[in-house]
MIDOSE-1310 file (N, C-alpha, C; in nm, 2 decimals, decimal comma, always signed):
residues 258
xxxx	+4,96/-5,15/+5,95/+5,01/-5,06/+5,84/+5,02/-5,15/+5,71; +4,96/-5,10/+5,62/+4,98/-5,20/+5,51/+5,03/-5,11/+5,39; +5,14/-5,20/+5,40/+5,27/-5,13/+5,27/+5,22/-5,13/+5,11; +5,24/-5,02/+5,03/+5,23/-5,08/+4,89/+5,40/-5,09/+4,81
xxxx	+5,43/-5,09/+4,70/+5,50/-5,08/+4,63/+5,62/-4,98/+4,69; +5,55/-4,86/+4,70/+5,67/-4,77/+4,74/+5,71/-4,78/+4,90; +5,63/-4,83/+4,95/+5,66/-4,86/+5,12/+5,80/-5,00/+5,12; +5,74/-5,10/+4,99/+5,85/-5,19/+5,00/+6,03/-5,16/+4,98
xxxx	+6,01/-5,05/+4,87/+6,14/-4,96/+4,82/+6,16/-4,90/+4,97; +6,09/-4,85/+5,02/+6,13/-4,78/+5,16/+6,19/-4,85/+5,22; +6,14/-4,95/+5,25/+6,26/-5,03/+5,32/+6,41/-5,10/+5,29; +6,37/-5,10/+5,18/+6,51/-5,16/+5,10/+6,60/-5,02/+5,14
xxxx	+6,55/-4,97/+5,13/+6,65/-4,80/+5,10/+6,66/-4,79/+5,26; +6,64/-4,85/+5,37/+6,65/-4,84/+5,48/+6,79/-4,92/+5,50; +6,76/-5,05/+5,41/+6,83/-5,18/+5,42/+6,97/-5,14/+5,36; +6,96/-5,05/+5,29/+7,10/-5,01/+5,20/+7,17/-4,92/+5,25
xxxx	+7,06/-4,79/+5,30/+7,15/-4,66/+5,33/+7,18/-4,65/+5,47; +7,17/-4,71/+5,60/+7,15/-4,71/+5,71/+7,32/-4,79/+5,71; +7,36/-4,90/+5,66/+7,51/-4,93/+5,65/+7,60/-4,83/+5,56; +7,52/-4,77/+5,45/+7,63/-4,67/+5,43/+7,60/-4,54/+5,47
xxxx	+7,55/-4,50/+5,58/+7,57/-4,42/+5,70/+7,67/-4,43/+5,77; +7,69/-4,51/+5,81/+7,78/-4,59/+5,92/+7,91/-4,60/+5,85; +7,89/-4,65/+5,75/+8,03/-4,63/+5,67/+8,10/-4,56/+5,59; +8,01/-4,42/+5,56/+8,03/-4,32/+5,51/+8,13/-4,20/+5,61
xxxx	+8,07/-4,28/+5,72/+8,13/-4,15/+5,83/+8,23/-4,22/+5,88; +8,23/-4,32/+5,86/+8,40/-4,37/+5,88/+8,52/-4,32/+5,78; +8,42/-4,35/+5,64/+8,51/-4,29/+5,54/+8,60/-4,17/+5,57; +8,45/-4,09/+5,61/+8,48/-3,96/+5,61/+8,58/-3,93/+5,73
xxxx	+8,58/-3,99/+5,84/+8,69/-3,98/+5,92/+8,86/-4,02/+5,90; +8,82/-4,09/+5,78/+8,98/-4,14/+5,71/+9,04/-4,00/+5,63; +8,91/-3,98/+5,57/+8,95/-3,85/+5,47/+8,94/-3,71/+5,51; +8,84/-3,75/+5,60/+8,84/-3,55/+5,63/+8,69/-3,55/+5,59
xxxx	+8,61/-3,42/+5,64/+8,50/-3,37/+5,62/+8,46/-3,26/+5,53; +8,54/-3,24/+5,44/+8,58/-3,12/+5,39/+8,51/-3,16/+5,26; +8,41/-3,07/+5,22/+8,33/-3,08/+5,07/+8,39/-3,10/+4,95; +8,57/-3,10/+4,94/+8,63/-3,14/+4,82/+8,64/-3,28/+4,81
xxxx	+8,63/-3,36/+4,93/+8,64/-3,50/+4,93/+8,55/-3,55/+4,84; +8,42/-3,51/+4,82/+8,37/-3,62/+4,80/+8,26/-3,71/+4,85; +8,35/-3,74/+4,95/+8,32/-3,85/+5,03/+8,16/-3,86/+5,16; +8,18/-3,71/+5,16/+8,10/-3,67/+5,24/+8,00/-3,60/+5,21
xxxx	+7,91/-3,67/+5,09/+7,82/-3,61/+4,98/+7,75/-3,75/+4,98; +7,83/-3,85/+5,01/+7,73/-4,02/+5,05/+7,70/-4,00/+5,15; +7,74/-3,96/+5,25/+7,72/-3,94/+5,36/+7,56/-3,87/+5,39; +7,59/-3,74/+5,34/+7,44/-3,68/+5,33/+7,38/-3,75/+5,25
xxxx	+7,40/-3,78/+5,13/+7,27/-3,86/+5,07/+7,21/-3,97/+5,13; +7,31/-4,05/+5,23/+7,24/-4,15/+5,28/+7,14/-4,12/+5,39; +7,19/-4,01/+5,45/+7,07/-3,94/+5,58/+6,97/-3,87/+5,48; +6,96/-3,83/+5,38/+6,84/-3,78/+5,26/+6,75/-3,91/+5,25
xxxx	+6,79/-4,00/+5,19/+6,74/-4,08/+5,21/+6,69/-4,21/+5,30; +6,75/-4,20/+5,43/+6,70/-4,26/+5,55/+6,56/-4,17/+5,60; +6,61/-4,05/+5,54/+6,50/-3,96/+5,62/+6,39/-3,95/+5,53; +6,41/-3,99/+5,42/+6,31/-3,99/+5,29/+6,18/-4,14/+5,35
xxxx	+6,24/-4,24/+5,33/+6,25/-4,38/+5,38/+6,13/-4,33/+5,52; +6,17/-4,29/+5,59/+6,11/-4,29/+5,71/+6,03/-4,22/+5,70; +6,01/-4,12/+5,64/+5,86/-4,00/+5,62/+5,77/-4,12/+5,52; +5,82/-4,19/+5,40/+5,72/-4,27/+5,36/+5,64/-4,38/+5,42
xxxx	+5,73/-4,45/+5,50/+5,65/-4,48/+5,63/+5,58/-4,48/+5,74; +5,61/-4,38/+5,76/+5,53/-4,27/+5,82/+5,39/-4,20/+5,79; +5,41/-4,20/+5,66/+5,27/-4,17/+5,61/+5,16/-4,28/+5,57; +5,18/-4,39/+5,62/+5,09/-4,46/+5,59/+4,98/-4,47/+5,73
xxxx	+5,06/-4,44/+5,84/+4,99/-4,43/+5,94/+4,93/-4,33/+5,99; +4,97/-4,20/+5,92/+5,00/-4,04/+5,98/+4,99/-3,99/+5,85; +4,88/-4,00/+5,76/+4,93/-3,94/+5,60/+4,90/-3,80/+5,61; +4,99/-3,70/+5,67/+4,93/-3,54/+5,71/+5,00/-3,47/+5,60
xxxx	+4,98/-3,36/+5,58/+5,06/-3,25/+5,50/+5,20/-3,24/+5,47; +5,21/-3,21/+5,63/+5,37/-3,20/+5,66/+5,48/-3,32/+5,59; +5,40/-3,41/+5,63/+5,46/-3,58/+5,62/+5,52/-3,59/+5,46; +5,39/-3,56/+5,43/+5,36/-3,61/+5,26/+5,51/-3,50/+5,16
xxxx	+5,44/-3,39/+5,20/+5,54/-3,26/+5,15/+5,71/-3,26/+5,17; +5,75/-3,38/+5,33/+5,89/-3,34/+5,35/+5,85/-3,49/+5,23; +5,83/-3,60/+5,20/+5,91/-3,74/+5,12/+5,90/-3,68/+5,01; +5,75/-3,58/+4,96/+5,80/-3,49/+4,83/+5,96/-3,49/+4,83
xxxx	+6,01/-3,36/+4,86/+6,10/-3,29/+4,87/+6,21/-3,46/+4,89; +6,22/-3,48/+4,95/+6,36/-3,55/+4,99/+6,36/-3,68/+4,88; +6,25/-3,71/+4,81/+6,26/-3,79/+4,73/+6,32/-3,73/+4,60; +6,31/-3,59/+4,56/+6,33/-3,52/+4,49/+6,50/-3,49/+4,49
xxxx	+6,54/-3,52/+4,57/+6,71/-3,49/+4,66/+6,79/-3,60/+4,62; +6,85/-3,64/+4,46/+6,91/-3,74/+4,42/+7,04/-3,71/+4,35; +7,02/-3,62/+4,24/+7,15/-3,59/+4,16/+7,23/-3,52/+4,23; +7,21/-3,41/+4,29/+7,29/-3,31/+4,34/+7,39/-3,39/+4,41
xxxx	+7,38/-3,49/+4,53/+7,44/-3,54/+4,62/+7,58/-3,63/+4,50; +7,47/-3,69/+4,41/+7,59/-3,80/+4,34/+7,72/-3,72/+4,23; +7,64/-3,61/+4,19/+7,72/-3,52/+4,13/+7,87/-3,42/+4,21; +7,85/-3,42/+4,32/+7,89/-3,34/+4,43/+8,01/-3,48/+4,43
xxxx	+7,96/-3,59/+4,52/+8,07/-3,69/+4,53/+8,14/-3,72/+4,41; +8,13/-3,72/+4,29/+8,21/-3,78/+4,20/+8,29/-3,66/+4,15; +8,23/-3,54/+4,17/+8,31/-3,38/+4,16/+8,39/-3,38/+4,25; +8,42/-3,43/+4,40/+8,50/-3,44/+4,49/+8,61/-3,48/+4,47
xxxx	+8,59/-3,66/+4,43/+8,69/-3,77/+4,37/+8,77/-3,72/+4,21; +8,67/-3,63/+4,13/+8,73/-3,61/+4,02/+8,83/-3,47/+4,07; +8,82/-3,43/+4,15/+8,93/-3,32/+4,17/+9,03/-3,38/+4,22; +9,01/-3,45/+4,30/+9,11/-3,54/+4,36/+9,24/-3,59/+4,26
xxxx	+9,17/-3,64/+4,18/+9,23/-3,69/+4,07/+9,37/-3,53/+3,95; +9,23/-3,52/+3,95/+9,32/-3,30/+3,91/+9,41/-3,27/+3,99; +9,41/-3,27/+4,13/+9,52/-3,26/+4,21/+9,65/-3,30/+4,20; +9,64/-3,47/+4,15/+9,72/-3,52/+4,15/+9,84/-3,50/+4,02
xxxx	+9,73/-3,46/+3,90/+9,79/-3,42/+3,76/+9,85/-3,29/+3,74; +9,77/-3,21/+3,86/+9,78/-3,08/+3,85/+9,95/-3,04/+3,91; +10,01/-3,13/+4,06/+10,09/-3,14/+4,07/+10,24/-3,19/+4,04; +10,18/-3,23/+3,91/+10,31/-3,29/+3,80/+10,36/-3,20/+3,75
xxxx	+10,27/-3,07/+3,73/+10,28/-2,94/+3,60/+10,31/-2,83/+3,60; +10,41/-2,77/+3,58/+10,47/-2,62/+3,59/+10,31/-2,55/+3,57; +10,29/-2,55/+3,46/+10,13/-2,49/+3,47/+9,98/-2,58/+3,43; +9,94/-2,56/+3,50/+9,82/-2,69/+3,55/+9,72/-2,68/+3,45
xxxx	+9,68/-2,74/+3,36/+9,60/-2,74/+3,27/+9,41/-2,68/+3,33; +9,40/-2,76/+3,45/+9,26/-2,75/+3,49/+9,27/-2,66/+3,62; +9,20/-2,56/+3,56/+9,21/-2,50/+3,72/+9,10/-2,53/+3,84; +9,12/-2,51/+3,94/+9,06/-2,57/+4,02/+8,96/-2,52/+4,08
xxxx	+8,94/-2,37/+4,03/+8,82/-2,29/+4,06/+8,73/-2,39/+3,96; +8,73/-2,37/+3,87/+8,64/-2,44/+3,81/+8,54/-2,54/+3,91; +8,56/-2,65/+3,99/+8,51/-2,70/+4,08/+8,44/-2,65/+4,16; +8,47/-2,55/+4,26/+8,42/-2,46/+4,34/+8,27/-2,36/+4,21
xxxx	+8,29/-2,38/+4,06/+8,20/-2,27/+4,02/+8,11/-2,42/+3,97; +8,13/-2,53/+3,95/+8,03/-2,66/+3,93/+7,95/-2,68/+4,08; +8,07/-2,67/+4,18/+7,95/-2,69/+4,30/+7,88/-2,58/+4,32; +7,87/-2,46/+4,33/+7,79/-2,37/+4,32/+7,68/-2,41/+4,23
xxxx	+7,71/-2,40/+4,09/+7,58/-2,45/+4,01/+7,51/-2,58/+4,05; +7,56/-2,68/+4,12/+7,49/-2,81/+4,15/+7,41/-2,76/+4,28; +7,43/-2,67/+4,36/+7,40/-2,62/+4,50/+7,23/-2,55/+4,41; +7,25/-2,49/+4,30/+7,13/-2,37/+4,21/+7,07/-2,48/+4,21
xxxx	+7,11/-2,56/+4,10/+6,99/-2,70/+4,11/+6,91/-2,73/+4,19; +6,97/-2,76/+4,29/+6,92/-2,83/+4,39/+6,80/-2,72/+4,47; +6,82/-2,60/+4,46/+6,72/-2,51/+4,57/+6,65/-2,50/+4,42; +6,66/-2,54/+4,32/+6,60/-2,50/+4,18/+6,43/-2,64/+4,20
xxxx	+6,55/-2,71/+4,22/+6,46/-2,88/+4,22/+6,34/-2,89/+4,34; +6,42/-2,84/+4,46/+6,35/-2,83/+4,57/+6,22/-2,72/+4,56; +6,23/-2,59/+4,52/+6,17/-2,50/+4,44/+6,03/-2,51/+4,39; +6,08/-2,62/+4,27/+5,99/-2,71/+4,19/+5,91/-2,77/+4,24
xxxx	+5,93/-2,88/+4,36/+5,85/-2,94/+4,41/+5,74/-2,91/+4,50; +5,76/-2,76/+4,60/+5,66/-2,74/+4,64/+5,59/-2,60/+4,60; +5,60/-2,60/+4,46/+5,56/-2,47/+4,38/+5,39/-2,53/+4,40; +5,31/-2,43/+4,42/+5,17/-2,42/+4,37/+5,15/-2,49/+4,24
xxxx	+5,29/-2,40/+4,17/+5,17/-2,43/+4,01/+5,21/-2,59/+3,99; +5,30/-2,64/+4,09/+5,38/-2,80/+4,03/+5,21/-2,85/+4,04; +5,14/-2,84/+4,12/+5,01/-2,89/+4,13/+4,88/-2,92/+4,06; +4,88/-3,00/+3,98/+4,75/-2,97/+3,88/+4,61/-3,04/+3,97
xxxx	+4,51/-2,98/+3,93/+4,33/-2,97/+4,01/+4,34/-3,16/+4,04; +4,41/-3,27/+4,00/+4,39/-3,37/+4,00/+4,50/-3,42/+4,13; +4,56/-3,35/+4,10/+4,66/-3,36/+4,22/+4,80/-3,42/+4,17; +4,81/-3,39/+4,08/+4,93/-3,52/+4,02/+5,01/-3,35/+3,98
xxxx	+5,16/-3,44/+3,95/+5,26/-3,33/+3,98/+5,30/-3,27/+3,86; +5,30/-3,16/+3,83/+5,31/-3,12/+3,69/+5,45/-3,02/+3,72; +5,60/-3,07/+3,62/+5,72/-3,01/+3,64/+5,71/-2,84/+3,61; +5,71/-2,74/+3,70/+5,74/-2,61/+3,66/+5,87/-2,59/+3,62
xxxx	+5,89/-2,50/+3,53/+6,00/-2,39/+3,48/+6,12/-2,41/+3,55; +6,10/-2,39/+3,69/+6,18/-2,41/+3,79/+6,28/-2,53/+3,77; +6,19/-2,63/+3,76/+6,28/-2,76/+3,75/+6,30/-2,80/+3,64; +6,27/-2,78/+3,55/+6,33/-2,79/+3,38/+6,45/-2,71/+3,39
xxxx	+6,50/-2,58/+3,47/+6,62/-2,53/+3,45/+6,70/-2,57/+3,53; +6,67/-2,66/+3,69/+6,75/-2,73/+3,74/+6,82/-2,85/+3,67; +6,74/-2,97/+3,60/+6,78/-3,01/+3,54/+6,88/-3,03/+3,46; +6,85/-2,91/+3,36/+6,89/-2,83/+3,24/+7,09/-2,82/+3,29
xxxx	+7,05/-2,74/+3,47/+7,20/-2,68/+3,48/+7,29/-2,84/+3,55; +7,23/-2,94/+3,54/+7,26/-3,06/+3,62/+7,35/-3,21/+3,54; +7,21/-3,13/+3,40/+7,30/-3,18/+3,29/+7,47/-3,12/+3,21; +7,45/-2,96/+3,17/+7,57/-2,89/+3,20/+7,68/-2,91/+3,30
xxxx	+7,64/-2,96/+3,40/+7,77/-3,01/+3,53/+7,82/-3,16/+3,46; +7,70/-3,24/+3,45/+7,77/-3,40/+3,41/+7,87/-3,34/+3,30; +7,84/-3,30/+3,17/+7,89/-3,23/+3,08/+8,04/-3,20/+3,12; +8,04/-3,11/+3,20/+8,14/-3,01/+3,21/+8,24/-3,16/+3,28
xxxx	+8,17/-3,21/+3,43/+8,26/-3,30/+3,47/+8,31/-3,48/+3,36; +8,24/-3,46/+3,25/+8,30/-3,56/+3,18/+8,44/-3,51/+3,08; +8,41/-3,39/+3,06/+8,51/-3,30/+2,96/+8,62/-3,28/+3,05; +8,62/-3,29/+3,17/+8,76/-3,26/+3,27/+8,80/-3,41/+3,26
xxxx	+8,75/-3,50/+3,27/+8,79/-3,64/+3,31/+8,85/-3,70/+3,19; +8,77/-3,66/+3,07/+8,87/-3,69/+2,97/+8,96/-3,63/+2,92; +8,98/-3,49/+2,92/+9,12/-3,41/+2,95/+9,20/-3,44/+3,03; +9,19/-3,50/+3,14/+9,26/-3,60/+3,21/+9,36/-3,66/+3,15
xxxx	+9,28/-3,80/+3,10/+9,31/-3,91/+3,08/+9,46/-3,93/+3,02; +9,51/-3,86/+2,91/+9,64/-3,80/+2,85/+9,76/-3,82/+2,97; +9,73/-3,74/+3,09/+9,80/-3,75/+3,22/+9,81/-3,83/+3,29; +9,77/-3,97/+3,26/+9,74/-4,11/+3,36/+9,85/-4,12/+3,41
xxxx	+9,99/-4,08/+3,32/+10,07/-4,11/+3,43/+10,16/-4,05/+3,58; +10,12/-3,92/+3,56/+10,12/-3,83/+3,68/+10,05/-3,88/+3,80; +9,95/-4,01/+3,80/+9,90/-4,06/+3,89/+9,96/-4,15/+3,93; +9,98/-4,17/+4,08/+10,06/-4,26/+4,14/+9,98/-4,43/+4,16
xxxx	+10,05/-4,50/+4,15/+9,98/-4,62/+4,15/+9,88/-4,63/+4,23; +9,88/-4,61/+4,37/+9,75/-4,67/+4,48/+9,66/-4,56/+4,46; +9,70/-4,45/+4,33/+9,57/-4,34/+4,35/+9,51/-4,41/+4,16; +9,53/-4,53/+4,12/+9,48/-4,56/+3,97/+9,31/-4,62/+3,96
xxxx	+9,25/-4,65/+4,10/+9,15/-4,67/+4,08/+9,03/-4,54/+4,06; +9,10/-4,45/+4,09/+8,99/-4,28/+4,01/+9,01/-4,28/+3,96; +9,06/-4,37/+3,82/+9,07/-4,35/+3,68/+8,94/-4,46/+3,64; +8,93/-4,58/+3,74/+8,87/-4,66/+3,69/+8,70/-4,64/+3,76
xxxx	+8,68/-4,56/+3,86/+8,59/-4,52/+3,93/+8,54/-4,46/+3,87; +8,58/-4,35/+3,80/+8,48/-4,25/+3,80/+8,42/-4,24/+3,69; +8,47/-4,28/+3,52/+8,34/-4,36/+3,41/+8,27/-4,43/+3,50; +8,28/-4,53/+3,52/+8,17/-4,61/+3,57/+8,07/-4,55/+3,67
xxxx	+8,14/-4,44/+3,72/+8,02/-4,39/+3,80/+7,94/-4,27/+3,70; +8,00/-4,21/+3,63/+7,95/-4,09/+3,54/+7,86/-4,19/+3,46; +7,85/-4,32/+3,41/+7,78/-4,41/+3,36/+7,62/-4,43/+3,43; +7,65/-4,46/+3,56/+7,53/-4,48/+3,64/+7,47/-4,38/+3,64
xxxx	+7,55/-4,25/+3,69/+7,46/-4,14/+3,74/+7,43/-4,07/+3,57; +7,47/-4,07/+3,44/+7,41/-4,04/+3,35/+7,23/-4,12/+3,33; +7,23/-4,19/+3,39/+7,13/-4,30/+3,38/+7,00/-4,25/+3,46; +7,06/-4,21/+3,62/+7,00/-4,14/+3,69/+6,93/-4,00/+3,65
xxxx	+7,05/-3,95/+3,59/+7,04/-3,82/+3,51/+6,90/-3,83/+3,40; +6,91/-3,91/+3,30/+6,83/-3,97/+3,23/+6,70/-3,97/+3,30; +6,67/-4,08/+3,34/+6,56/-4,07/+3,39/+6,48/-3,90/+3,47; +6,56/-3,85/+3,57/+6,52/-3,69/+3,64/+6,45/-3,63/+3,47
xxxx	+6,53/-3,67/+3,38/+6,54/-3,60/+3,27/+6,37/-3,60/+3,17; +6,38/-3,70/+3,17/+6,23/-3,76/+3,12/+6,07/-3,75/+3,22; +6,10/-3,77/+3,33/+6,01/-3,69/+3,41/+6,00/-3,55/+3,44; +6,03/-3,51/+3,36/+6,07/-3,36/+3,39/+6,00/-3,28/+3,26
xxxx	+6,07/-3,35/+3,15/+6,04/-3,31/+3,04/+5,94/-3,37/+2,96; +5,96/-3,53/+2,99/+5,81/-3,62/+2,94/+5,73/-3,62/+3,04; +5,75/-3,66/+3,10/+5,62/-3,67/+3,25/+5,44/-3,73/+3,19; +5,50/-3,89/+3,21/+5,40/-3,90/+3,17/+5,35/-4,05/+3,27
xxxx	+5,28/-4,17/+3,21/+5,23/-4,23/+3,32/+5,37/-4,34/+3,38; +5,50/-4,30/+3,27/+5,59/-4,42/+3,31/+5,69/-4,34/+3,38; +5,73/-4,19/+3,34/+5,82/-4,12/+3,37/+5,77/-3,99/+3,45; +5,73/-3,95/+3,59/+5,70/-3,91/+3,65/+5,76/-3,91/+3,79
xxxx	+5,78/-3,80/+3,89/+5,91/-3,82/+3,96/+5,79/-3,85/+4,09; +5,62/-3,88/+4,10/+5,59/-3,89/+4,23/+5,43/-4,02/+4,20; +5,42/-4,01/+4,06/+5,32/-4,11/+3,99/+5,34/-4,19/+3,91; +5,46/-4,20/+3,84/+5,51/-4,29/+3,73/+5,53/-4,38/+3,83
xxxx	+5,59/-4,49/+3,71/+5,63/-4,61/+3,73/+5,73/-4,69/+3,83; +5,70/-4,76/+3,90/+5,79/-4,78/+4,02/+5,84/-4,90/+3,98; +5,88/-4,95/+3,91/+5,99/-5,01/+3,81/+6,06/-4,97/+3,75; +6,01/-4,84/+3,65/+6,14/-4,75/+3,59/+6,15/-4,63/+3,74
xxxx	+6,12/-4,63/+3,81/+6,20/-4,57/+3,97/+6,32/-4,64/+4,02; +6,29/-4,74/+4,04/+6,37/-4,87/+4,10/+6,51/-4,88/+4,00; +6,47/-4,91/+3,88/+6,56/-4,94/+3,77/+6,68/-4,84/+3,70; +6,61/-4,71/+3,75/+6,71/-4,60/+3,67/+6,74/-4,51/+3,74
xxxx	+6,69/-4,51/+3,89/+6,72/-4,41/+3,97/+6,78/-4,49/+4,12; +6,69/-4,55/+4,16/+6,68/-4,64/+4,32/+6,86/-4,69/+4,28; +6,84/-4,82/+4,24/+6,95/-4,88/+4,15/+7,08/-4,80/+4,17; +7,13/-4,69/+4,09/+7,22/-4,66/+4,03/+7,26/-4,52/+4,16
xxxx	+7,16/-4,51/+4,23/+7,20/-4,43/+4,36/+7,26/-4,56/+4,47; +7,24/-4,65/+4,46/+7,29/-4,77/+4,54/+7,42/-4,76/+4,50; +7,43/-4,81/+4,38/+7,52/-4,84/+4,30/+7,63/-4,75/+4,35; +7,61/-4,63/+4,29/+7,75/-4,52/+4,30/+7,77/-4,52/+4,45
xxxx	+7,67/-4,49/+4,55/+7,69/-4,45/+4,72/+7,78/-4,61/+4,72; +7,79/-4,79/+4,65/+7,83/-4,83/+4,74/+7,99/-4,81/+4,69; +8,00/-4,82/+4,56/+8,15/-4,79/+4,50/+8,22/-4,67/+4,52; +8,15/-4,57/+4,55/+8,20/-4,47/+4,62/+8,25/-4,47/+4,77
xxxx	+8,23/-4,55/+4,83/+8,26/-4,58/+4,97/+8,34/-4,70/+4,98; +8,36/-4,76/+4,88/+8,45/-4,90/+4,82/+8,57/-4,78/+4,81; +8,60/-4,71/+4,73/+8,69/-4,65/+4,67/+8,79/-4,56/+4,78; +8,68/-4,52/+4,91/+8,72/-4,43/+5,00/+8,81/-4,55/+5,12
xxxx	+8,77/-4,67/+5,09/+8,81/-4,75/+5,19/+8,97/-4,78/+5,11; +8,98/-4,81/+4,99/+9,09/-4,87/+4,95/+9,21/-4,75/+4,88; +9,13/-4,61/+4,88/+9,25/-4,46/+4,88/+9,30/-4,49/+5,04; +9,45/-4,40/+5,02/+9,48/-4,33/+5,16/+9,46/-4,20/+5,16
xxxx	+9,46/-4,17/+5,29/+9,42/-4,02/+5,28/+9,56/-3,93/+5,19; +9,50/-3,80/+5,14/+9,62/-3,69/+5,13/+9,63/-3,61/+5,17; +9,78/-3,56/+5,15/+9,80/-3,41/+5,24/+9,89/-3,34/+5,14; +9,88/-3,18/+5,11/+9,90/-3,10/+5,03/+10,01/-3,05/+5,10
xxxx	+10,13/-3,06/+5,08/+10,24/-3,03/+5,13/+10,29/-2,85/+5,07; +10,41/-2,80/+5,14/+10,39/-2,63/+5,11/+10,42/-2,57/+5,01; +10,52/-2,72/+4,94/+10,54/-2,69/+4,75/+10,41/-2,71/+4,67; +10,32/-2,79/+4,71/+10,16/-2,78/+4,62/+10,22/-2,94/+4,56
xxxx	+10,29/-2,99/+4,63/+10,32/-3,17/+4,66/+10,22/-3,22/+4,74; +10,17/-3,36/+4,66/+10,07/-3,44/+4,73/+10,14/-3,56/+4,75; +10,12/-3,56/+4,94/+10,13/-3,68/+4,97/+10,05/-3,77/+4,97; +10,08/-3,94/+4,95/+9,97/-4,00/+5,03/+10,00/-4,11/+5,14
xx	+9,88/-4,09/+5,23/+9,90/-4,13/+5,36/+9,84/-4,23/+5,35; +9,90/-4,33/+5,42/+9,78/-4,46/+5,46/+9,73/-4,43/+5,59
């Protein structure tokens, strides 16, 4: 089997996400399994991308339809997951301010109507990728409608969850000491994954020989996307190791538990 460029990333991404598998689901057994966490949005991303990883390898020996079409698709499977986890941790955070306040500034539906729209994206993105028309006579991927409005609603979430986090900020001290690193986590991650963002962004809308989500550049792949999905899955699992869990008590009081 002889590897090129993207076979070498395949393994790295084997090398990275296969430990935070393993430690994701520990997380998640600290925290709960429950889609507000968080936590359990690394979790799937890392099986997205183990399973991504392993179809590209796969096709070098076996390059069939099927093969080719699922690393499409699962390579295409990036923001939704990182968006989701730092929407989890940023509620988290809301929880805690929320229960300082006779009346809560951020309501919490709000969250529940961002993961819906990141869930549109995603069947939007997915959509995109194995549309007919994504196909041009040369064979190279050309972004449909579809995924310009995924995008589009992907960007509006980062948006929306930057505008909560800095309405936040005012409230820092409603947060209890061992819950201060969501203050310090989550710019830093909205940082990376704008970057991530960025790039989906430019392939989508530029798509050209550097910015392409299946022919461009596998340097600016590595650099703006590979990278900064590392990045956030490992500080995101850093962050789930050094919280304790919580528990919502019957006054709408948060405990926390070690």
């Amino acid at each position: 089997m002889h590897l090129d460029k993207h076979g070498y990333v395949s393994i790295v991404e084997l090398i990275v996400f296969i430990p935070c598998l393993i430690l994701g689901f520990v997380v998640c057994l600290r925290h709960g399994f429950k889609r507000t966490s968080g936590w359990i949005f690394i979790l799937i991303l890392s099986v997205i991308r183990i399973a991504g990883a392993i179809c590209q390898l796969l096709t070098y020996d076996n390059p069939t339809e099927g093969l080719i079409k699922a690393t499409l698709i699962l390579d295409s499977v990036g923001i939704a997951p990182l968006l989701l986890a730092v929407l989890g941790v940023l509620s988290r955070l809301v929880d805690w301010i929320n229960a300082s306040m006779k009346d809560p500034k951020i309501n919490s539906k709000v969250f529940r109507i961002m993961q819906l729209v990141i869930g549109i994206s995603l069947i939007l993105g997915i959509l995109g990728v194995t549309s007919p028309k994504s196909q041009a006579a040369d064979g190279t991927f050309i972004p449909p409608t579809v995924s310009k409005v995924g995008i589009v609603l992907n960007i509006i979430v980062f948006i929306v969850i930057t505008i909560i986090f800095v309405v936040s900020l005012p409230h820092g001290s409603a947060v209890p000491g061992p819950e201060r690193p969501l203050r310090v986590y989550i710019p830093i991650a909205l940082v990376a994954i704008a970057i991530r963002l960025l790039y989906s962004t430019l392939c989508i809308f530029v798509h050209d020989s550097t910015f392409s989500l299946f022919d461009g550049s596998i340097t600016a792949n590595v650099l703006m996307a590979i990278v900064e999905e590392f990045f956030v899955a490992i500080i995101t699992l850093a962050l789930g190791f050094k919280l304790g869990r919580t528990v919502v008590e019957m006054q709408g009081e948060i405990v926390n538990l070690k």
